[in-house]
C-alpha positions in Angstrom: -13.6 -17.8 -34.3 -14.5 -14.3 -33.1 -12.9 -13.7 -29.2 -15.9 -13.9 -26.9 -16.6 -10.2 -26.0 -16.1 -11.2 -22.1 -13.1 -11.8 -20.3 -11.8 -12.4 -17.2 -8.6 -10.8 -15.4 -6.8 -12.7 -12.1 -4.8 -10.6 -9.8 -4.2 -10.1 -6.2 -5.6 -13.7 -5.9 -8.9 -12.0 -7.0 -11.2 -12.4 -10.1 -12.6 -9.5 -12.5 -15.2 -10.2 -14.7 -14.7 -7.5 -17.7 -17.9 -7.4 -20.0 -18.1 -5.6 -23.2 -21.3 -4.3 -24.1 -22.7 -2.2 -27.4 -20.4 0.3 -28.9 -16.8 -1.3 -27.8 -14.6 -1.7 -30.7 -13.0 -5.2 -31.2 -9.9 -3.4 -31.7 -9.4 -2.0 -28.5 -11.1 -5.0 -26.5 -7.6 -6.8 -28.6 -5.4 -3.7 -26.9 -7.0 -4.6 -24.0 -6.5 -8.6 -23.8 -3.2 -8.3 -25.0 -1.6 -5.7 -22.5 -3.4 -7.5 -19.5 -2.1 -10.7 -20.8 -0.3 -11.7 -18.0 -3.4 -11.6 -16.0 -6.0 -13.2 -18.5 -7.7 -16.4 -17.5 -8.2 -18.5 -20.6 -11.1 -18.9 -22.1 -11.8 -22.1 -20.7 -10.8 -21.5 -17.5 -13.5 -18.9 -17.1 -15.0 -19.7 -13.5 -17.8 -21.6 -13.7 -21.0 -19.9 -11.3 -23.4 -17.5 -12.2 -22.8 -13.9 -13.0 -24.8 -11.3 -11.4 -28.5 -11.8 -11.6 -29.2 -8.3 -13.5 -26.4 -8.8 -16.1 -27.3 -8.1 -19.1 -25.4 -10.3 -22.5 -23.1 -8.6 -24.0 -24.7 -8.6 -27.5 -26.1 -10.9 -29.8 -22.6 -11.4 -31.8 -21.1 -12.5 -28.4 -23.9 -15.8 -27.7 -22.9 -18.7 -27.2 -19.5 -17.0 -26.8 -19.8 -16.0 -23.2 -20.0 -18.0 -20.2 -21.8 -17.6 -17.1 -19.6 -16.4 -14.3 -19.8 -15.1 -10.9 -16.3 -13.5 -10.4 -15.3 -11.2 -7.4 -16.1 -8.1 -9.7 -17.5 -7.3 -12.7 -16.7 -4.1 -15.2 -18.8 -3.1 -17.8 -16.9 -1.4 -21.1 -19.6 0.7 -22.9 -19.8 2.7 -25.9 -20.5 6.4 -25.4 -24.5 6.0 -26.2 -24.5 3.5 -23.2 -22.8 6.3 -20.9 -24.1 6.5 -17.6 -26.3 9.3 -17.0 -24.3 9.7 -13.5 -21.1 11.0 -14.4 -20.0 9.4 -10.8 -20.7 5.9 -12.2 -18.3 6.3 -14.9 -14.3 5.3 -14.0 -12.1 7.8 -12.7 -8.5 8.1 -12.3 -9.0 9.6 -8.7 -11.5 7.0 -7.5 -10.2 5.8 -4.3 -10.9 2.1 -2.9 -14.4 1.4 -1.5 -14.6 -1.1 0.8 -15.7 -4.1 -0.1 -19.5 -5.5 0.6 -20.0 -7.4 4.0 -21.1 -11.2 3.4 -24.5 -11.4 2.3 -25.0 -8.3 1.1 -26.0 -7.0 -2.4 -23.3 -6.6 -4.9 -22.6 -3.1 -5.7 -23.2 -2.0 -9.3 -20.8 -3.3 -11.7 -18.1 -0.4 -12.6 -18.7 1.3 -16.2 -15.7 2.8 -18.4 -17.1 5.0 -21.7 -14.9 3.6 -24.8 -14.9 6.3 -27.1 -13.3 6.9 -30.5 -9.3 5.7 -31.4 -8.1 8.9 -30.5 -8.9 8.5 -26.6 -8.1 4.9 -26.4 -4.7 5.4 -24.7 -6.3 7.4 -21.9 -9.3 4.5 -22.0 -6.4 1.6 -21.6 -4.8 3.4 -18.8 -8.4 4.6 -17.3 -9.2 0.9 -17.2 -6.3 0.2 -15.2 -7.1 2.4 -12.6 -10.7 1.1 -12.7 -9.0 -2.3 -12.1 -6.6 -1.5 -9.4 -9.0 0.4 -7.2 -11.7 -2.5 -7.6 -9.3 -5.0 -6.4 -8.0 -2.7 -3.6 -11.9 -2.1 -3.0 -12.2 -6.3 -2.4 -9.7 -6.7 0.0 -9.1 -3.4 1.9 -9.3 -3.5 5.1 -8.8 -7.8 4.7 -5.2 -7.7 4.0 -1.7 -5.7 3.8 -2.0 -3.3 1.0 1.7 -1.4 0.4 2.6 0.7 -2.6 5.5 -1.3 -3.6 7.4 -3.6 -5.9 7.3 -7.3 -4.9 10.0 -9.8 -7.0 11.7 -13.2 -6.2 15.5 -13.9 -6.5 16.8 -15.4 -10.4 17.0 -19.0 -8.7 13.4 -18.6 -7.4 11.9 -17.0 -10.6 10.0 -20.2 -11.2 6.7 -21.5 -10.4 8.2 -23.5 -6.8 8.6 -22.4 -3.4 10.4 -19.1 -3.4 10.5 -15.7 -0.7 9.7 -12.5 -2.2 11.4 -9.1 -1.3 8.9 -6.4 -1.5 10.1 -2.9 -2.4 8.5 0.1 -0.6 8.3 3.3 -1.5 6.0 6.5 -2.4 5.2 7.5 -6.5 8.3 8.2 -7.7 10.8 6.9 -5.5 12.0 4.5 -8.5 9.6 1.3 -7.8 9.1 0.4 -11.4 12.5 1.4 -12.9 13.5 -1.0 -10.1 11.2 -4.1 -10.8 12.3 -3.9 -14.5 16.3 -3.9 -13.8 15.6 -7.1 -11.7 13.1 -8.5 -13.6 16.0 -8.0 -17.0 18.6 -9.7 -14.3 16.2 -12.6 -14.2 14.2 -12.1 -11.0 10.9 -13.4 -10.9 8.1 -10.0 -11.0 4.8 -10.6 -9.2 3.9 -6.3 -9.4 5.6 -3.1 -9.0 3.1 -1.1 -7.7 0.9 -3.0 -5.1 2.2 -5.6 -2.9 -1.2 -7.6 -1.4 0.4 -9.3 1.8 -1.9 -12.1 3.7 -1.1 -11.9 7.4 -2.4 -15.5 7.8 0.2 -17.5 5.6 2.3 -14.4 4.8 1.8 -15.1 1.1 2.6 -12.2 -1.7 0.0 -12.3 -4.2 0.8 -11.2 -7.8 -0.3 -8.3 -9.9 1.2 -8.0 -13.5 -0.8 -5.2 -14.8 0.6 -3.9 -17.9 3.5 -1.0 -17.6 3.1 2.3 -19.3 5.8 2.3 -21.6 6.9 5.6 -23.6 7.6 4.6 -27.0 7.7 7.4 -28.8 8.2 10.9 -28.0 5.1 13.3 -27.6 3.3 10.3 -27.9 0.6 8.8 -25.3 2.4 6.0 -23.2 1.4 2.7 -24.2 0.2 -0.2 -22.4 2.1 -3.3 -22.7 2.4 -6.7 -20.8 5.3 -7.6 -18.6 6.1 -11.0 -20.2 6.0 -9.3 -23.4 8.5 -7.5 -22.8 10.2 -10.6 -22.3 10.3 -10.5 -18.5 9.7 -13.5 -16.3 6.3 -13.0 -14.7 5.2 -15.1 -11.5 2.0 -16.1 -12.1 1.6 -17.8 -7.9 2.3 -16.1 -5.5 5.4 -16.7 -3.5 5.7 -16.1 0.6 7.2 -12.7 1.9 10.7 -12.9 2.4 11.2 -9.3 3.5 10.4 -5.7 3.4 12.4 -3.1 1.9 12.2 0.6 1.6 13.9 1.8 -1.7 16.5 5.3 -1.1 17.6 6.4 -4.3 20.2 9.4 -4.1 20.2 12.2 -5.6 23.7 12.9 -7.7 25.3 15.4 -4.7 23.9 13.6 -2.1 26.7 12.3 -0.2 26.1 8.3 0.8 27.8 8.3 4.4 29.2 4.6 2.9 29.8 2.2 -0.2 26.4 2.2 -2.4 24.1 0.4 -2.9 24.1 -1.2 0.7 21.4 -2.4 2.8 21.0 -1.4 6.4 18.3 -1.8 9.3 15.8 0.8 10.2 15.0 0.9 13.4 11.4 -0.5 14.3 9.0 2.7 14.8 10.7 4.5 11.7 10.3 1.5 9.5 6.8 0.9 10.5 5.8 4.8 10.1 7.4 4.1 6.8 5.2 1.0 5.9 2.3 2.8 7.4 2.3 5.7 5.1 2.6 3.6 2.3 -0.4 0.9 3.3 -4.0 1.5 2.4 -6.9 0.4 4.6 -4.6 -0.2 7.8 -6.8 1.3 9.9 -9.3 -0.9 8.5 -7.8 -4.0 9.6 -8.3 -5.8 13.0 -5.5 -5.3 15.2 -3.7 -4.0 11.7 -0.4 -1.9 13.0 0.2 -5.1 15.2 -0.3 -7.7 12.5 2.0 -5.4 10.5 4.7 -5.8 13.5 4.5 -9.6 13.1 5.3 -9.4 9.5 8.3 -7.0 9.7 9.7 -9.4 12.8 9.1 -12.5 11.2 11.4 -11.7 8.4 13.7 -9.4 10.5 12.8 -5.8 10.4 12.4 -3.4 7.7 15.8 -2.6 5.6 16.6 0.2 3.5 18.5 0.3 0.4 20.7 3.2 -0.8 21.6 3.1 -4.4 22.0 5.6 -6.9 21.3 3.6 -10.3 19.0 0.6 -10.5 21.2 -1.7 -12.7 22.9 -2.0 -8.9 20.4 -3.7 -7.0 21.0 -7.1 -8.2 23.7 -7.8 -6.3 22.8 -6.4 -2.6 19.2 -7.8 -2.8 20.4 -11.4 -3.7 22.5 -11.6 -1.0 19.5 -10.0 1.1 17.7 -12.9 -0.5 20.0 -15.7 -0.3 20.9 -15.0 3.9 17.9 -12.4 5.1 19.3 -13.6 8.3 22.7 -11.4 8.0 21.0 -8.6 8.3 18.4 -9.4 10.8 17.3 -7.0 13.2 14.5 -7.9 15.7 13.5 -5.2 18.1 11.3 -5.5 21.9 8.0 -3.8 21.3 4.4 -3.4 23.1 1.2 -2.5 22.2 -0.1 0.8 23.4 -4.1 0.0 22.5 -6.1 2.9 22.5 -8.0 4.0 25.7 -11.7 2.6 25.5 -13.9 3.9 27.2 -12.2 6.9 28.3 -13.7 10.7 29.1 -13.2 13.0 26.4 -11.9 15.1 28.3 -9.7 14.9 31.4 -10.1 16.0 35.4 -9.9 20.5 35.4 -6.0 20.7 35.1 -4.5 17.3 34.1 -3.0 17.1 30.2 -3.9 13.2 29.4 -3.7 11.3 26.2 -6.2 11.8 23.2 -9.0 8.5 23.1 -8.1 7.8 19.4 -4.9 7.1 19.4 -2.8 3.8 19.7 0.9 2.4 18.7 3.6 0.8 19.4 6.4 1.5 22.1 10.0 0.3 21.0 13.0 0.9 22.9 14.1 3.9 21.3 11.1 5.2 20.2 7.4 5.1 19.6 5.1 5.1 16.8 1.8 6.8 17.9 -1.0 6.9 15.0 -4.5 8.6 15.2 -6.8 8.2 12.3 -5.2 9.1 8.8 -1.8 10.2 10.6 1.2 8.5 12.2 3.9 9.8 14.1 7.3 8.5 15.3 8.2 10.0 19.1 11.5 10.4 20.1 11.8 8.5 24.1 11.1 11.8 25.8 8.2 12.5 24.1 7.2 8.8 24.0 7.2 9.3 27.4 4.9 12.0 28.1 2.6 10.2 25.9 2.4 7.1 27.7 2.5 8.8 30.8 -0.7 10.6 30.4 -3.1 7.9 30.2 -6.3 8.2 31.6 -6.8 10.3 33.8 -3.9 12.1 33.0 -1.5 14.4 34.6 -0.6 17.8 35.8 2.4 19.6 33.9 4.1 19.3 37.4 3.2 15.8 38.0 4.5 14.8 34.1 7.6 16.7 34.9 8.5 15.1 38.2 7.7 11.5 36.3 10.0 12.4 33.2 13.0 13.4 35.5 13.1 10.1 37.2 13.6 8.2 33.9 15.3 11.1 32.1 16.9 13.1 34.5 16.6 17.4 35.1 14.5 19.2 32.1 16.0 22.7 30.9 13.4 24.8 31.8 10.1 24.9 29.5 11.1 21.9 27.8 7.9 19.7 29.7 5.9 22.5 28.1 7.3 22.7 24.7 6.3 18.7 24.4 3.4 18.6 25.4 2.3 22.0 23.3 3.5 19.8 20.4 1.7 17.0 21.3 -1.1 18.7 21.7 -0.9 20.6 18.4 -0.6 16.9 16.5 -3.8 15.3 18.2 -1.9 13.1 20.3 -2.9 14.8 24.1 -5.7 16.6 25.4 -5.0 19.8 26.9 -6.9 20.6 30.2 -10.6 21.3 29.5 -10.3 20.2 26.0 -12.5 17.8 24.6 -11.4 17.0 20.4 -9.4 17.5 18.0 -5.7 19.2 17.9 -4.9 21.8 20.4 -4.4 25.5 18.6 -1.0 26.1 20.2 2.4 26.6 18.1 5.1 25.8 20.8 8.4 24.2 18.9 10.2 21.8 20.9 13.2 19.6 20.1 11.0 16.3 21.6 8.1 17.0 19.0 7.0 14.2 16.9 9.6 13.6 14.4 8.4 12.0 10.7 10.1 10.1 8.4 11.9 12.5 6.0 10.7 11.6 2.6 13.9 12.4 0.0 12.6 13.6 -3.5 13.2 11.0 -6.7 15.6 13.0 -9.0 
């Protein structure tokens, strides 16, 4: 019996209806089926509503073959006389999520990819999972927790039962996939390791298997192959979060201040700048940096691991796993929502906080975001910022007001933070009514990122 030329994928508790049309080769739709194998509904467990009204059949060989569906998206693979006209409607490897539709209205246009001749199908396989991965990301940005990261249970939770995942955070390159695989070969159950989709509701960890890029011969295009093929143990539910981990490989001279690999707490602002650069549609969410507090506190706060190989991480994220508890650190924290309502720009004379932003005071520190950036502020500079809500202050009144909780400034150091504060977006200087100040004071209370080490 010929494979029906339509299929459909499941991941991040979503379903994507893939439709070949005119011109695909059966050969590649078998490349296709058999790296996203983990992922492929069978084929009579294809959902059972309506596809979109304007879909066209996928060809006369394929009737009677395909099934009406409505999934959550649908991709069209064409042959390159069916090209779009629009290059723009083609896939792209850049494409960033789009957000999804409201309810009600009209689907977008289904997503094409170009098949073209055997030459370019390893840049076609891998083009198509990028054209899946930003259409999922497209349905639920802005809907749920969206990290770059690795998300696996423990070996005696590998199953299909109740189990707590550990999700592994990190930037491209910090190591997330040579991780997942030296688990997954130590027998821990792999649900992605590159996008952990977190629901804030239930804290549930939906899965992703898409297929890993696998060199297999040298100055050869990587190839795509499926996880469980490679004989890993692939969760196919998803399991609840269990805790939130931020991966710090070191580099060979780096010294490791300690035994390695070990885990150890972050505090609260740097761990959730750390998440927070690594999230996509955040900003999109309601109430999302607070909803992301609730998740690291309810499994207690963000940990990092240091390690220098990855065949060590069995053993410190088990125990992690087995007793999250031992390592457990929950930290006081308040919302600092942003100023609605307020002037854009202050009384003649009085510094006061930009309208945009918003974060959360810890403690030791804060972590202050305005749109597409997020700082941590040491308690000084904190300080100032929370200070100068609306209608702000004078530099004299902000100084008097820091050197009751803080004690005598050295001189200009009142100025140097709020130049710097100024200079991020974060205050309005007097008069000013948007965007960064253009002022270039240095000051030892500036707003003080997360150092990001480079993967060796």
């Amino acid at each position: 019996m010929t494979p029906p030329r339509v299929f459909t994928l499941r991941a991040m508790g979503r379903c994507v209806h893939v439709r070949a049309e005119r011109g695909v080769p059966e050969e590649f739709l078998e490349r296709l089926r058999a790296s996203w194998a983990d992922c492929l509904e069978p084929d009579d467990a294809v959902p059972d509503d309506v596809v979109p009204d304007d879909a066209e059949p996928a060809g006369a060989e394929s009737a009677g073959a395909e099934r009406a569906t409505r999934a959550d998206a649908v991709l069209r693979l064409v042959g390159p006389d069916l090209a779009p006209a629009d290059p723009a409607s083609a896939a792209s490897a850049d494409a960033d999520p789009a957000p999804s539709s409201p309810e009600g209205a009209d689907a977008p246009e289904p997503a094409c990819l170009v098949v073209g001749t055997e030459s370019t199908w390893p840049g076609a396989e891998q083009s198509f999972t990028t054209l899946v991965t930003t259409t999922l990301l497209g349905l639920l940005v802005g809907r749920v927790h969206l990290l770059h990261a690795a998300a696996l249970t423990p070996p005696e939770d590998a199953g299909e039962g109740p189990s707590s995942a550990l999700v592994l955070v990190g930037p491209s390159g910090r190591g997330k996939t040579t991780a997942s695989l030296a688990l997954a070969r130590a027998g821990w159950g792999y649900l992605s390791d590159e996008t952990a989709v977190i629901d804030p509701a239930d804290r549930s960890v939906a899965p992703y298997p898409k297929p890993l890029s696998v060199i297999e011969e040298a100055g050869r295009p990587k190839v795509q192959r499926a996880v469980g093929g490679m004989g890993l143990a692939v969760r196919h539910r998803g399991a609840p979060l269990g805790g939130l981990v931020l991966l710090r490989r070191l580099g060979p001279e780096e010294d490791p201040g300690g035994p390695v690999p070990r885990i150890e707490p972050v505090p609260l602002a740097e761990g959730l700048q750390a998440l927070a650069e690594q999230s996509s549609g955040l900003e999109r969410m309601p109430d999302g940096v607070v909803q992301l507090v609730r998740l690291v506190q309810e499994t207690g706060g963000v940990r990092r691991v240091l390690y220098r190989e990855a065949a060590t991480l069995d053993p410190v994220l088990r125990d992690l796993a087995r007793d999250p508890e031992a390592t457990a650190v929950r930290e006081s924290w308040t919302r600092i929502a942003e100023e609605e309502g307020a002037p854009r720009s202050g009384p003649e004379g009085r510094w006061r906080r930009a309208p945009e932003t918003h974060g959360i005071d810890t403690e030791q520190a804060a972590l202050v975001l305005r749109p597409g950036h997020s700082y941590v502020l040491t308690r000084a500079a904190a300080d100032a910022w929370l200070l100068l809500e609306c209608p702000g202050r004078t530099v004299t009144d902000l100084r008097r007001a820091l050197e009751r909780r803080h004690g005598p400034a050295p001189d200009g150091a009142v100025e140097d933070i709020l130049a710097t504060l100024a200079e991020e977006g974060l205050i309005r200087a007097p008069g000013q009514s948007a965007g960064p100040a253009a002022v270039t004071s240095p000051s030892a209370e500036a707003p003080r990122p997360v150092e990001e080490e480079p993967a060796p």
